[in-house]
Backbone as a chain_set.jsonl record, in Angstrom:
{"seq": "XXXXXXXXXXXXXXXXXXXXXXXXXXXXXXXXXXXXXXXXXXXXXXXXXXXXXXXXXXXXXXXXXXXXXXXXXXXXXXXXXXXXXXXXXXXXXXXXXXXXXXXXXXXXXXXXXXXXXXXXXXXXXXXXXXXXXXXXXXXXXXXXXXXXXXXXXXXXXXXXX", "coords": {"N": [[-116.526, 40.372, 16.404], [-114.207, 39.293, 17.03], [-112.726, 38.729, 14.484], [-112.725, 41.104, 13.251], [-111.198, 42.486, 14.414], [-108.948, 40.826, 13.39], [-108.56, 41.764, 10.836], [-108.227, 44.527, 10.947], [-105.564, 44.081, 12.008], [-103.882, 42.622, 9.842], [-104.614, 45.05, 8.234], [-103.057, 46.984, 9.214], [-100.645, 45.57, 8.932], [-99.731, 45.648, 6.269], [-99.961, 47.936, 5.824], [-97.673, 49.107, 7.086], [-95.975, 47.521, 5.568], [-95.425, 49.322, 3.645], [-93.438, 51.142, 3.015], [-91.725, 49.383, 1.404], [-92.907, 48.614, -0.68], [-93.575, 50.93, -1.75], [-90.463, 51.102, -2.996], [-90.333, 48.787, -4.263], [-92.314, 49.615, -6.738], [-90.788, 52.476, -7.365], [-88.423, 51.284, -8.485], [-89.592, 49.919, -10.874], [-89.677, 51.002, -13.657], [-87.003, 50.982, -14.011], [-86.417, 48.101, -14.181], [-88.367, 47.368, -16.169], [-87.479, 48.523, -18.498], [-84.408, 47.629, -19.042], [-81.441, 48.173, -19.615], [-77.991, 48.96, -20.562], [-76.544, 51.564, -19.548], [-76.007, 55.513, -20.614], [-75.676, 56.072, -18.251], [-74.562, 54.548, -16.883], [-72.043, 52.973, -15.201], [-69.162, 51.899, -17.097], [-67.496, 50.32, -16.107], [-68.265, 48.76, -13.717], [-69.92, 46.451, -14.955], [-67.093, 45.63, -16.537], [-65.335, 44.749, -14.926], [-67.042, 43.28, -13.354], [-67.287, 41.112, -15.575], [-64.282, 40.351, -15.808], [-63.739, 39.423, -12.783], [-64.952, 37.305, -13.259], [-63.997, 36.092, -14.872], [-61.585, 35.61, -13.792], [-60.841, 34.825, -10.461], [-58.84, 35.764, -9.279], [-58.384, 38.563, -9.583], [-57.659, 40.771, -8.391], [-57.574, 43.881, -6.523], [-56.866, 47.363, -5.285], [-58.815, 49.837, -5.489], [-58.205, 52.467, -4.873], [-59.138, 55.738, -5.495], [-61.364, 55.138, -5.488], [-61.922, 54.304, -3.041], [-62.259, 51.132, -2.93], [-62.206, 47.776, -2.19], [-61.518, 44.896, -4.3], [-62.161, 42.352, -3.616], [-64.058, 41.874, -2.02], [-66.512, 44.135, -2.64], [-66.677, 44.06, -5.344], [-67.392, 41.336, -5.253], [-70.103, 41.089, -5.409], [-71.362, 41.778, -7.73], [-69.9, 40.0, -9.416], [-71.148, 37.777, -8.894], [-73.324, 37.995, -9.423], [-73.265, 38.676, -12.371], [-71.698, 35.736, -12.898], [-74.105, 33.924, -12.422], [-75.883, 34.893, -14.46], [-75.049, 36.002, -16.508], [-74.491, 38.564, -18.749], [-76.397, 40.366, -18.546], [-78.555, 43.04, -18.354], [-81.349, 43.05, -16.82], [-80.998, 41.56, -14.754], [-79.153, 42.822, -13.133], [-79.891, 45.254, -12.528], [-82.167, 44.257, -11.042], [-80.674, 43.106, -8.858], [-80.136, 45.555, -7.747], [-82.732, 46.44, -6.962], [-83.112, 44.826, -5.136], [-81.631, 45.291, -3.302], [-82.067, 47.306, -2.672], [-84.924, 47.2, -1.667], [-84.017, 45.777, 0.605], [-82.299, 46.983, 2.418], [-84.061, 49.224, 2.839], [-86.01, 47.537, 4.498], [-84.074, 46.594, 6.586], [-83.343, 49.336, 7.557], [-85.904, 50.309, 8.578], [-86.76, 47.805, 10.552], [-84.295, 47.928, 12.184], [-85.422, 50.328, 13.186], [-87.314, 50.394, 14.639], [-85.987, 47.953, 16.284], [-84.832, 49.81, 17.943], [-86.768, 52.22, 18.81], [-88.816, 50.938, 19.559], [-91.624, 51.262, 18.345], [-93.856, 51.582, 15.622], [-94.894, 52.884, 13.787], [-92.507, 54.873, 13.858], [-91.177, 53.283, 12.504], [-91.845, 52.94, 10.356], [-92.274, 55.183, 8.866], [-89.485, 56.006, 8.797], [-88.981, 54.405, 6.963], [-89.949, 55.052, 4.715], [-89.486, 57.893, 4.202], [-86.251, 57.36, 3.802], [-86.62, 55.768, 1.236], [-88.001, 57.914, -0.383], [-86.534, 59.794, -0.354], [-84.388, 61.687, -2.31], [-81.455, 61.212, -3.061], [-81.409, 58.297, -3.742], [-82.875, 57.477, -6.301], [-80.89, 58.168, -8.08], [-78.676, 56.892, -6.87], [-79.211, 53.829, -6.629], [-80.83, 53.603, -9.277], [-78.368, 53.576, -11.225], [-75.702, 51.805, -12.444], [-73.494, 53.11, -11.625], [-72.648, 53.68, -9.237], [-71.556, 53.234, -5.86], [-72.823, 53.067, -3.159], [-75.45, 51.656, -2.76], [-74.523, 49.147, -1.634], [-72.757, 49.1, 0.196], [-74.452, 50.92, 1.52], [-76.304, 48.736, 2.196], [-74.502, 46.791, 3.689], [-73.837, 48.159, 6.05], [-75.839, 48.487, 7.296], [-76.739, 46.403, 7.906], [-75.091, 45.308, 9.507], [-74.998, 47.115, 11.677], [-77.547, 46.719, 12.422], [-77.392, 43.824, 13.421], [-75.648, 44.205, 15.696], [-77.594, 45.452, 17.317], [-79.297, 43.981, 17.438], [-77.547, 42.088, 18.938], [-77.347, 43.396, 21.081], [-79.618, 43.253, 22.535]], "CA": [[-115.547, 41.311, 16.932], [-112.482, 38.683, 16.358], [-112.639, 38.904, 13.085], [-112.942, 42.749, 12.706], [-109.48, 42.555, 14.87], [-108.018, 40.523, 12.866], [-108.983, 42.316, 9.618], [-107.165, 45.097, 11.401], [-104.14, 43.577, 12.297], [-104.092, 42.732, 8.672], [-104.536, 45.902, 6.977], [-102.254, 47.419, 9.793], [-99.583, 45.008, 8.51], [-100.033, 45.777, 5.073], [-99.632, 49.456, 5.454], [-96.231, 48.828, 7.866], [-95.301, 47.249, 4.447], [-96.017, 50.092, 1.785], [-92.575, 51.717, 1.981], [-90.966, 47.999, 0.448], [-93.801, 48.421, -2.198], [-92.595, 52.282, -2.613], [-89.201, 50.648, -3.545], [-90.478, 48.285, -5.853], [-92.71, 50.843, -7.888], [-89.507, 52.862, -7.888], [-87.745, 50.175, -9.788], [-89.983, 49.456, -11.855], [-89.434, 51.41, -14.497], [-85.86, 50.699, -14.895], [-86.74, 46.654, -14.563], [-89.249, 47.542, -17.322], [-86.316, 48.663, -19.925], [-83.325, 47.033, -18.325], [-80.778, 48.974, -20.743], [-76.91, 49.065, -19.624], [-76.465, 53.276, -20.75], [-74.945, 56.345, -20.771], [-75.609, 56.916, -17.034], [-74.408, 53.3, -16.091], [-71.003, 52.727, -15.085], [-69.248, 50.925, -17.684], [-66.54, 49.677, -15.243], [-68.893, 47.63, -12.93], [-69.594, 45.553, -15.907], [-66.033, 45.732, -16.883], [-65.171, 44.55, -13.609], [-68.028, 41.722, -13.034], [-66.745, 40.096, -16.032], [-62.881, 40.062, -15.527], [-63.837, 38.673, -12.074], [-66.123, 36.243, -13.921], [-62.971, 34.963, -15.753], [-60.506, 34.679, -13.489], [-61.571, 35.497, -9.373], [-58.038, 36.253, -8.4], [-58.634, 39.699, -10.246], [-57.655, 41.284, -6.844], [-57.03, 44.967, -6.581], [-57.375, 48.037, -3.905], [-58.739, 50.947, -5.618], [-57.603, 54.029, -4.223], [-59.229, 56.383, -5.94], [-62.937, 54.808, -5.195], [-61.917, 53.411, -1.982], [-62.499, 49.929, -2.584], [-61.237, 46.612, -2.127], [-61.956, 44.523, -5.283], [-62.789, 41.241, -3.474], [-65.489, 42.216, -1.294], [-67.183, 45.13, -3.291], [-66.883, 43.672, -6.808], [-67.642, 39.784, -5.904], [-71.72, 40.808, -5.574], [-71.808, 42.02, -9.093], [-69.179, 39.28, -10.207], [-71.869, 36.58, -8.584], [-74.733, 38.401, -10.715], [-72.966, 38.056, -13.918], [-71.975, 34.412, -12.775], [-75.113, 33.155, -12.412], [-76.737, 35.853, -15.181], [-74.453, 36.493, -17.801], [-74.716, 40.256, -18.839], [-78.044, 40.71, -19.07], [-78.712, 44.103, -17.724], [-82.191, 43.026, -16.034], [-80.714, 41.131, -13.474], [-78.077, 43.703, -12.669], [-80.997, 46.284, -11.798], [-83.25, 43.725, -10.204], [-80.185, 42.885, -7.59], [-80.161, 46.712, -7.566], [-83.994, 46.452, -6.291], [-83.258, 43.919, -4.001], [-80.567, 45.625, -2.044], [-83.183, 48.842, -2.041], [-85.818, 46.627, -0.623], [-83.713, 44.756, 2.138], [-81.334, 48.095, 2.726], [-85.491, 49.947, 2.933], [-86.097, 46.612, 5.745], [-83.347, 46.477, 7.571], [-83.506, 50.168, 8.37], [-87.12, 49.882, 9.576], [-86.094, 47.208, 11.494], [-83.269, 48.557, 12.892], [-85.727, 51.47, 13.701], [-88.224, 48.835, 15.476], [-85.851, 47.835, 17.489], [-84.177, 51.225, 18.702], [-87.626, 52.75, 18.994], [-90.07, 50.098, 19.634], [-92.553, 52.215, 17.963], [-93.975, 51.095, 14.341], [-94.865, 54.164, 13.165], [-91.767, 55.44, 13.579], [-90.248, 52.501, 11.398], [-92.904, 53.003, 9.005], [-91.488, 56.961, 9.096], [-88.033, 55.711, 8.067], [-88.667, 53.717, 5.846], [-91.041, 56.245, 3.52], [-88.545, 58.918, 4.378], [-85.398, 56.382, 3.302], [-87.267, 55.342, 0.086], [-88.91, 58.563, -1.263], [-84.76, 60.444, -0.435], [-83.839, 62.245, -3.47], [-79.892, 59.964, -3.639], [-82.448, 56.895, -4.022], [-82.84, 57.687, -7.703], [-79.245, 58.634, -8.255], [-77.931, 55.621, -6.467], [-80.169, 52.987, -6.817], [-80.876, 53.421, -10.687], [-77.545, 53.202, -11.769], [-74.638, 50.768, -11.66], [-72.403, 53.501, -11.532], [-72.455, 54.127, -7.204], [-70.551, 51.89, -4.433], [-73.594, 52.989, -2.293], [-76.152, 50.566, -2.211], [-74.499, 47.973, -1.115], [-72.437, 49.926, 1.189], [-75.518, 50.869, 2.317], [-77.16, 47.15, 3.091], [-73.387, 46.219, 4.56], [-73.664, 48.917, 7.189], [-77.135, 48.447, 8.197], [-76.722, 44.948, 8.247], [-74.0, 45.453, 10.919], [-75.84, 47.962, 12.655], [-79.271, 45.973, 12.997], [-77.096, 42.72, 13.65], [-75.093, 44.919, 16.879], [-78.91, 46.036, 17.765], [-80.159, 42.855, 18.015], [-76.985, 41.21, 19.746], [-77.251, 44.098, 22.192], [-81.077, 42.947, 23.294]], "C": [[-114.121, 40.804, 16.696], [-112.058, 39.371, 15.311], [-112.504, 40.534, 12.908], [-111.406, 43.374, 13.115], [-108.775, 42.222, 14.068], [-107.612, 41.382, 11.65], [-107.997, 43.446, 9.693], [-105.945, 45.194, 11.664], [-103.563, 43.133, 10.955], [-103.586, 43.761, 7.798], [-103.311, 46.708, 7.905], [-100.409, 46.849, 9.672], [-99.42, 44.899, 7.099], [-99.493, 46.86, 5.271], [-98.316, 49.507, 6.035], [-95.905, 48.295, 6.48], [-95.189, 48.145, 3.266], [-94.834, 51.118, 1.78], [-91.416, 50.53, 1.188], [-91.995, 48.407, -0.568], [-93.213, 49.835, -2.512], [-91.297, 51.765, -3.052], [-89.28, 49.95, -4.679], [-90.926, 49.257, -6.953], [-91.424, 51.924, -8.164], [-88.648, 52.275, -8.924], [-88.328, 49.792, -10.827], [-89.973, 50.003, -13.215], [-88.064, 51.364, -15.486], [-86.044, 49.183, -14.928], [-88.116, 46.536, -16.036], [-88.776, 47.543, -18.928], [-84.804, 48.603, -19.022], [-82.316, 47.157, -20.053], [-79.489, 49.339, -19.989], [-77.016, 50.75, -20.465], [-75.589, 54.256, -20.26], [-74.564, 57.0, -19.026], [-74.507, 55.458, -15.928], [-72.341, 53.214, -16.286], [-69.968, 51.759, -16.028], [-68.068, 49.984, -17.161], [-66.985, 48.682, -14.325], [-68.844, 46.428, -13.493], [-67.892, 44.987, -15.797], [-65.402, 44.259, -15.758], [-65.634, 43.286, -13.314], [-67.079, 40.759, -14.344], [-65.282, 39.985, -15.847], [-62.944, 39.34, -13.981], [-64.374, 37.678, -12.71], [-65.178, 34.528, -14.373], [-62.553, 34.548, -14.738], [-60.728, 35.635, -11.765], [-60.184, 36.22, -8.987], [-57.367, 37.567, -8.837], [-58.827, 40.515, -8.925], [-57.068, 42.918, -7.17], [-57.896, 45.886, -5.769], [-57.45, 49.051, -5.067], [-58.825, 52.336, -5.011], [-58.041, 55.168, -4.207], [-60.614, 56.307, -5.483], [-62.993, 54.402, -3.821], [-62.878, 52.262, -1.606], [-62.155, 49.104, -3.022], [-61.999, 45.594, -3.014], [-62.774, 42.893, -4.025], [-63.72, 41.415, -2.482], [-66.466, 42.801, -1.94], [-67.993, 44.316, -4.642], [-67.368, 41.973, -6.731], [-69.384, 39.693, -5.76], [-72.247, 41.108, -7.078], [-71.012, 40.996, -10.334], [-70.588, 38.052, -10.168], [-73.183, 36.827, -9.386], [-74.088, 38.139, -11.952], [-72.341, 36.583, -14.344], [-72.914, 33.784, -13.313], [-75.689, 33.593, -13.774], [-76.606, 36.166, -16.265], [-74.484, 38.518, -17.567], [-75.673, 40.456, -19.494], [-78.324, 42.101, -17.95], [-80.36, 44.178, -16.959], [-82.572, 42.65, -14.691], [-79.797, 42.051, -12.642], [-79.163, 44.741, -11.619], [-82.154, 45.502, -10.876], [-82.079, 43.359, -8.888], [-80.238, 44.7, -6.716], [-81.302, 47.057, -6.188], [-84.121, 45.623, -5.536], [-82.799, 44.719, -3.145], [-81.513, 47.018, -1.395], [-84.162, 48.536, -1.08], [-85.064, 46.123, 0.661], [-83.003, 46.271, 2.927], [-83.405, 49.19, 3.666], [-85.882, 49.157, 4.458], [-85.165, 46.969, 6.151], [-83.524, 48.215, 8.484], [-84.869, 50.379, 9.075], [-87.153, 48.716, 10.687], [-85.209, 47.65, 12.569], [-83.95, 50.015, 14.027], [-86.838, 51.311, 14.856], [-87.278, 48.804, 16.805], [-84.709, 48.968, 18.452], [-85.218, 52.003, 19.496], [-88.627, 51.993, 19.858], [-91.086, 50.562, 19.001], [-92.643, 51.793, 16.36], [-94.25, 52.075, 13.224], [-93.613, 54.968, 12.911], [-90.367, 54.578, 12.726], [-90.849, 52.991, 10.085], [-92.405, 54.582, 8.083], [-90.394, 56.848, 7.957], [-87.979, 55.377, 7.276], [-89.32, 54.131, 4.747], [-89.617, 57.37, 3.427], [-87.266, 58.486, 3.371], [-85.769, 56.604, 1.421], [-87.558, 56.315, -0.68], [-87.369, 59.765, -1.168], [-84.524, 60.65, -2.048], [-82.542, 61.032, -4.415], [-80.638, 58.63, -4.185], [-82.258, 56.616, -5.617], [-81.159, 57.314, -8.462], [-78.719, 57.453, -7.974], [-78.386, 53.955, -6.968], [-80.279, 52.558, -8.457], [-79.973, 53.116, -11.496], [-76.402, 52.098, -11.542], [-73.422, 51.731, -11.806], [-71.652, 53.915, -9.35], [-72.461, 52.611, -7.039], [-71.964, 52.389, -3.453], [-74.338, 52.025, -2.014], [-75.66, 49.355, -1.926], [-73.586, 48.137, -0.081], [-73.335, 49.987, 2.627], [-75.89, 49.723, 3.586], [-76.063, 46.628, 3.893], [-73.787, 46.941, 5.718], [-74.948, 48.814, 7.666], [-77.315, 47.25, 8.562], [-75.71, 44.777, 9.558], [-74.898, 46.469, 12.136], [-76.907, 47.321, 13.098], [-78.584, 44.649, 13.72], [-76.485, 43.138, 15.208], [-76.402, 44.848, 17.587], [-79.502, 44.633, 18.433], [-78.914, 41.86, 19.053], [-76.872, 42.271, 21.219], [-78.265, 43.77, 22.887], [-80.306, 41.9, 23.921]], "O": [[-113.149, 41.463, 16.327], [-111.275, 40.316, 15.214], [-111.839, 40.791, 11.904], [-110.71, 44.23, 12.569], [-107.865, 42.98, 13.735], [-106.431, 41.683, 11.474], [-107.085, 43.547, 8.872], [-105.276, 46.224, 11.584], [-102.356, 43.369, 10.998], [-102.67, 43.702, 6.978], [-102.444, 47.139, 7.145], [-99.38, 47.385, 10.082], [-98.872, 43.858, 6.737], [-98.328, 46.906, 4.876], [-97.59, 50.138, 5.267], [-95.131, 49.177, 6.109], [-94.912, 47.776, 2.124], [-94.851, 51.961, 0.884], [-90.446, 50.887, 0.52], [-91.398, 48.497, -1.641], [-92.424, 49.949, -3.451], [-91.071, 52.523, -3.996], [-88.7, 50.153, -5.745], [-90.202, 49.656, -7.865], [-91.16, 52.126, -9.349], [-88.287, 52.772, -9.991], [-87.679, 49.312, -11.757], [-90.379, 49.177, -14.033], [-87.871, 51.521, -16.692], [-85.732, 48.831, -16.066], [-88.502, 45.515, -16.606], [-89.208, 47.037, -19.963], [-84.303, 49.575, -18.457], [-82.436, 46.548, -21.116], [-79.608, 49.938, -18.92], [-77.43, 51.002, -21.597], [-74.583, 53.997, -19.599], [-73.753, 57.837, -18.632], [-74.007, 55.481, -14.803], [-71.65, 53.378, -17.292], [-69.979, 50.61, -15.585], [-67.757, 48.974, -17.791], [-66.225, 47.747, -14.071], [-68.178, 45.48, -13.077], [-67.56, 44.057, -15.061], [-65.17, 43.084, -16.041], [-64.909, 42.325, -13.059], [-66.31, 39.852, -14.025], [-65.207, 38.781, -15.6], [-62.037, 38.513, -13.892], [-63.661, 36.763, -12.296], [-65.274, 33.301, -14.352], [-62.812, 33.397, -14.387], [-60.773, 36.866, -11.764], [-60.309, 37.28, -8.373], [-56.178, 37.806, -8.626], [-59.922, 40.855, -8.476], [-56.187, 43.09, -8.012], [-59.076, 45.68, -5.486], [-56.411, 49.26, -5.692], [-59.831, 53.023, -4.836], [-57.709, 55.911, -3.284], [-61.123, 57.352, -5.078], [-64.105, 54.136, -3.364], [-63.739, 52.158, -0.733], [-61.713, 49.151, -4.17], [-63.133, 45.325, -2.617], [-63.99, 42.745, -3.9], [-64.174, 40.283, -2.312], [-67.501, 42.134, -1.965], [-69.172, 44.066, -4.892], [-67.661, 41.345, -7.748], [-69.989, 38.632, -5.92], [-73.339, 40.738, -7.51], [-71.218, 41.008, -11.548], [-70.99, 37.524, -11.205], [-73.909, 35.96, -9.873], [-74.543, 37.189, -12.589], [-72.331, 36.152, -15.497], [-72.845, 33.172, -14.378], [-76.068, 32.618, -14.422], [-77.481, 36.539, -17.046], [-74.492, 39.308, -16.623], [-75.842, 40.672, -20.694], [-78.24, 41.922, -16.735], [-80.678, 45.281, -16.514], [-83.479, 42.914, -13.902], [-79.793, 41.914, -11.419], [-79.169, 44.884, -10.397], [-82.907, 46.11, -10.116], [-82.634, 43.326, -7.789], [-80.341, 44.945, -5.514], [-81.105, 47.562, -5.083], [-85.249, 45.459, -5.069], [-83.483, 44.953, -2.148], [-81.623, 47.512, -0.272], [-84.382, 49.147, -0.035], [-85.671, 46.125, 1.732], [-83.34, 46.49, 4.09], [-83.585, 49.582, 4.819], [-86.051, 49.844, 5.465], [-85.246, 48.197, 6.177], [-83.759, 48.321, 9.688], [-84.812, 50.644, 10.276], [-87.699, 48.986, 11.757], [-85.532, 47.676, 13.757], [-83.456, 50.531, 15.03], [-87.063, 52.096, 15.777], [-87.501, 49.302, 17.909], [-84.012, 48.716, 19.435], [-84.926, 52.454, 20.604], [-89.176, 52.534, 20.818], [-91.92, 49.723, 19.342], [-91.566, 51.655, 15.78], [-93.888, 52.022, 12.049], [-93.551, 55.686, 11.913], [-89.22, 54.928, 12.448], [-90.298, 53.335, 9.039], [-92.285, 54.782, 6.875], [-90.334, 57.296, 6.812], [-87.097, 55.725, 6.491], [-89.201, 53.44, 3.735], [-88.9, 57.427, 2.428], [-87.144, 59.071, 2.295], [-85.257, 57.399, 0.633], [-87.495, 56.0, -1.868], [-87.296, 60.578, -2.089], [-84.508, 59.712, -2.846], [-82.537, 60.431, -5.489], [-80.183, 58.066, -5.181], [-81.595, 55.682, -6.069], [-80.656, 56.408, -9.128], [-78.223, 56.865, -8.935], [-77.702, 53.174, -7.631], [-79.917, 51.458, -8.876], [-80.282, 52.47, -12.497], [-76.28, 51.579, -10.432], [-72.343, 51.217, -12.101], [-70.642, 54.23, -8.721], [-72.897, 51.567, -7.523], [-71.997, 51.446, -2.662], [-74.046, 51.377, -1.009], [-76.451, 48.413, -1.977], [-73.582, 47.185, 0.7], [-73.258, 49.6, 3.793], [-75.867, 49.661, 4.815], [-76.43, 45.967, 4.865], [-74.173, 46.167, 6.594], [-75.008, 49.223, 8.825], [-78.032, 46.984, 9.527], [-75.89, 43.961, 10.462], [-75.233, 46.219, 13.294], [-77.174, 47.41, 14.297], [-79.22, 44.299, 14.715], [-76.858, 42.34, 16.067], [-76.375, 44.115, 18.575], [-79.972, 44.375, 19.541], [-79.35, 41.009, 19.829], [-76.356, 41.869, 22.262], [-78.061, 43.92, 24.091], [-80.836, 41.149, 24.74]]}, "num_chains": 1, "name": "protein.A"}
């Protein structure tokens, strides 16, 4: 009878995990042919490397509303470490989808208490139309927008317990 619990507790924590695996299988197709293109921003780039050179490549754009040294130093620190290899660009892409995918199940954990209704969010979140749109390209300020603001929000959540 242990055992048949545990087995349970198990596959019940497995399936609480299957909208992070919907995120990966999402990505996977552009981590498959990791191709900078016609949909991809060619200013991010642009951007990562002129930070790359020289960091104090400071500027408020106005137009995008955003402030170069916050925004631009997560895609400067990928082409740091990475060069311009367009596989790492889309795999930080699929990180920020997966943790941005966690944190709001989390966040929904501990608002709710209820696991199902993280599990909810985070299918819901993940399988969102903008997902595609945002996510796939390096032309959107969203996803990391995104993971900033939920990261503040879950971090409030939990200093409020």
């Amino acid at each position: 009878m242990k055992n048949r619990k545990t087995l349970e507790n198990r596959l019940e924590g497995w399936i609480y995990l299957l909208p992070l695996l919907v995120c990966v299988l999402l990505m996977l197709p552009r981590l498959a042919s990791p191709q900078f293109g016609l949909f991809d921003d060619g200013k991010t780039i642009t951007t990562a490397r002129e930070m790359g050179k020289d960091i104090t490549y400071f500027t408020f754009e106005a137009d995008q509303g955003r402030f170069r040294p916050v925004y631009w130093l997560y895609f400067s620190l990928l082409y740091w470490i990475f060069g311009l290899k367009p596989f790492w660009f889309f795999l930080g892409n699929a990180m920020i989808l997966v943790l941005s995918t966690w944190m709001l199940m989390q966040l929904t954990l501990v608002m709710t208490g209820r696991r199902f209704q993280a599990w909810a969010a985070g299918f819901v979140f993940a399988l969102s139309r903008p997902i595609i749109e945002s996510f796939y390209t390096l032309s959107k300020g969203e996803p990391l927008q995104v993971a900033l603001i939920l990261l503040a929000m879950l971090s409030s959540a939990w200093l409020s317990r």
